[in-house]
C-alpha positions in Angstrom: -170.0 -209.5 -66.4 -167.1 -211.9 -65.6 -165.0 -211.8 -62.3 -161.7 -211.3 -64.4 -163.7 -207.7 -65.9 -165.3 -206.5 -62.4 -161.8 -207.3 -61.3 -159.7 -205.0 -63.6 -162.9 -202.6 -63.1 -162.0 -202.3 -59.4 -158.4 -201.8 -59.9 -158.7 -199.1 -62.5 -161.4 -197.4 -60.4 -159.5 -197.2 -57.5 -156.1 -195.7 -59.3 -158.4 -193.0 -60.8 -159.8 -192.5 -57.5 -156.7 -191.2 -56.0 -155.7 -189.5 -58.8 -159.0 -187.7 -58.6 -158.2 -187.2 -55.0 -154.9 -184.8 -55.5 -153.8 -181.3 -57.5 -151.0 -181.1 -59.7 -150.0 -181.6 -63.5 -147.8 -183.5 -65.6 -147.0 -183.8 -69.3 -148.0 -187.1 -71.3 -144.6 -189.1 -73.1 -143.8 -186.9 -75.9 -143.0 -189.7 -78.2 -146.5 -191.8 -76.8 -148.9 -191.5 -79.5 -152.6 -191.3 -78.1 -154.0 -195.1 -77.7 -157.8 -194.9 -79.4 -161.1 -196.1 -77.1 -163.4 -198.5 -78.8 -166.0 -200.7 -78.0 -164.1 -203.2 -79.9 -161.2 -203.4 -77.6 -163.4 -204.0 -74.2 -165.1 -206.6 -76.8 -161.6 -208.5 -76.8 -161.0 -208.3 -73.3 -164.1 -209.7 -72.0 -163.2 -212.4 -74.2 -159.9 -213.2 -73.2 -160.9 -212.7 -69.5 -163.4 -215.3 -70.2 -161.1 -217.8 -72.1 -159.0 -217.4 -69.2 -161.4 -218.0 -66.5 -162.4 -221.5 -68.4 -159.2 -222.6 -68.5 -159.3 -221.6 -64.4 -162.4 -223.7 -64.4 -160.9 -226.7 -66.5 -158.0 -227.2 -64.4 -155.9 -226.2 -67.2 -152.7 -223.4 -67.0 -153.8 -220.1 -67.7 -152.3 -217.6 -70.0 -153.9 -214.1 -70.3 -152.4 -211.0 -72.7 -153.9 -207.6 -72.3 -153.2 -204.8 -74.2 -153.0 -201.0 -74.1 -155.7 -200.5 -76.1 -157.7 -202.9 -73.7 -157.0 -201.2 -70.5 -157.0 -197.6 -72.0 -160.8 -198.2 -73.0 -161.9 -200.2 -70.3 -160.7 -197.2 -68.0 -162.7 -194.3 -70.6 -165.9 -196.1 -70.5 -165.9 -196.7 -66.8 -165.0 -193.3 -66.0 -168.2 -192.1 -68.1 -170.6 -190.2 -65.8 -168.5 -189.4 -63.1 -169.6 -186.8 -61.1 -167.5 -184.8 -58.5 -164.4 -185.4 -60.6 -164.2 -185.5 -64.4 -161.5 -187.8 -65.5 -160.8 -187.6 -69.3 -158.6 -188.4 -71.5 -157.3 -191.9 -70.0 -154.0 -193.6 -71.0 -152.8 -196.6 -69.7 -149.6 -197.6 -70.8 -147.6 -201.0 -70.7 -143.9 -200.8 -70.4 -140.9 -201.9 -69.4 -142.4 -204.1 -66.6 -144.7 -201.0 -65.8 -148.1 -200.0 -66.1 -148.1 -196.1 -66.2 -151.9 -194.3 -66.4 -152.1 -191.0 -66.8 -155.1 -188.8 -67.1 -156.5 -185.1 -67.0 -158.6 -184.5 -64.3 -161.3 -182.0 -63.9 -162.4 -180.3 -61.1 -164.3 -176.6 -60.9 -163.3 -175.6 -64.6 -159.4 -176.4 -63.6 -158.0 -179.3 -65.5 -154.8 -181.4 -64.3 -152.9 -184.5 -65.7 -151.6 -186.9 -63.4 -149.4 -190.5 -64.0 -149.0 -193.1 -61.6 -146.9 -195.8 -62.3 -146.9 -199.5 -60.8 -145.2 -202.8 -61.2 -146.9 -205.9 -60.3 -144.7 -208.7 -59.0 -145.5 -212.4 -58.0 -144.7 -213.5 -54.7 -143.4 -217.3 -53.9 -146.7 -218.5 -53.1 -148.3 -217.4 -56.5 -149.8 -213.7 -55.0 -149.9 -210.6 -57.3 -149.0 -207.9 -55.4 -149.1 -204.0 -57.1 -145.9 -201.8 -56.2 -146.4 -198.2 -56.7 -143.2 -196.5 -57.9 -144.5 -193.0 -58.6 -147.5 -190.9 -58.5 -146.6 -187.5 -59.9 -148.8 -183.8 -60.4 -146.9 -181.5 -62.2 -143.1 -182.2 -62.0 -143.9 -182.8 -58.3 -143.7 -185.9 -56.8 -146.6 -187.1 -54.4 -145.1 -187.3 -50.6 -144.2 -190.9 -49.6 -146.6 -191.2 -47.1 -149.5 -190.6 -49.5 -147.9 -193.3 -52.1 -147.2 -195.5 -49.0 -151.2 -195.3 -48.2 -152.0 -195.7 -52.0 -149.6 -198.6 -52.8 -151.5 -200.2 -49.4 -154.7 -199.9 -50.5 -154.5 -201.0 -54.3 -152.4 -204.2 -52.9 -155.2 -205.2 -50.5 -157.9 -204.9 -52.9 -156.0 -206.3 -56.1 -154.7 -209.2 -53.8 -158.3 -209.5 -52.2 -159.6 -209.3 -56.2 -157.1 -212.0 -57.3 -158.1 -214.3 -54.4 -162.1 -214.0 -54.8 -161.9 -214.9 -58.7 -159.4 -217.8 -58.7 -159.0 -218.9 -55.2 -157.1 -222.3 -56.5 -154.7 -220.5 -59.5 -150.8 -220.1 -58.6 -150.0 -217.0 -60.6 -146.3 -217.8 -62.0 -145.3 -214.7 -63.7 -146.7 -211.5 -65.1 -144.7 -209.6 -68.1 -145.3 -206.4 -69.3 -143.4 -205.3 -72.4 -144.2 -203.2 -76.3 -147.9 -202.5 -74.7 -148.7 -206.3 -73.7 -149.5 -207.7 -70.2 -148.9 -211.4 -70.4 -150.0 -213.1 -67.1 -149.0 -216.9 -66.8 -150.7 -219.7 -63.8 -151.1 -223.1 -62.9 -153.9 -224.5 -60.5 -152.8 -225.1 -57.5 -152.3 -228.8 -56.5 
């Protein structure tokens, strides 16, 4: 399994974890049409993950573009055979700059839907750091201190992550627009 793939693994994992953590519900976009889970799509990503990390290794800029249906069914087959918490019915969504997931978790026969939404920028040394802007249950929002905690922890590790797999790659921009993540970097020099 590449570094790129155990890398997204960890950040998905660790967004459904505390969404598993927490109570609440919300409703999925009305106007979002379900994005399907297929083998197919993780097929894709592992290769563009891999395309990407040769160009890493070749000293060449790096261009990566993930899509919804990418991230939607890399999160569904990694959440297969969860225990304590069932998490089913993934989404991840890529707009306007944001990523928005949202799931129905499980818990003792009660079943809640949750969203978190984050924006990844690009700091002026080339870092990708991950900005939560919401985590809502229901049409309640999650108290700042617990999205303060959250946005901490997914930064570290994605910033860790990010550093492990392409210690030498300046990250120059990441766009996310109509269901596309386009992530653009140069070796460093």
């Amino acid at each position: 399994m590449s570094r790129y793939l155990r890398f997204s693994i960890v950040i998905v994992l660790l967004v459904v974890a505390s969404l598993a953590c927490s109570l609440g519900s919300v409703k999925r976009e009305e106007t979002s049409t379900p994005i399907p889970v297929t083998t197919e799509a993780i097929t894709s990503l592992e290769d563009a993950l891999q395309k990407a990390q040769d160009q890493v290794t070749n000293d060449q800029p790096v261009k990566l573009e993930i899509n919804e249906a990418q991230l939607t069914s890399l999160v569904a087959f990694e959440l297969q055979g969860q225990d304590e918490y069932q998490v089913s019915d993934p989404q991840v969504y890529l707009r306007d700059g944001q990523i928005q997931m949202v799931g129905k978790l499980t818990n003792r026969n009660i079943t809640l839907t949750a969203k978190v939404v984050l924006t990844p920028e690009v700091d002026s040394t080339g870092s990708i750091h991950l900005r939560v802007v919401s985590v809502k249950f229901g049409p309640f929002p999650v108290p700042k201190n617990m999205v303060s905690d959250l946005e901490t922890n997914l930064d570290k590790s994605f910033a860790d992550e990010i550093e492990s797999m392409a210690p030498n790659t300046r990250i120059e921009s990441i766009v996310i627009q109509d269901g596309v993540m386009t992530i653009t970097g140069q070796p460093k020099k």
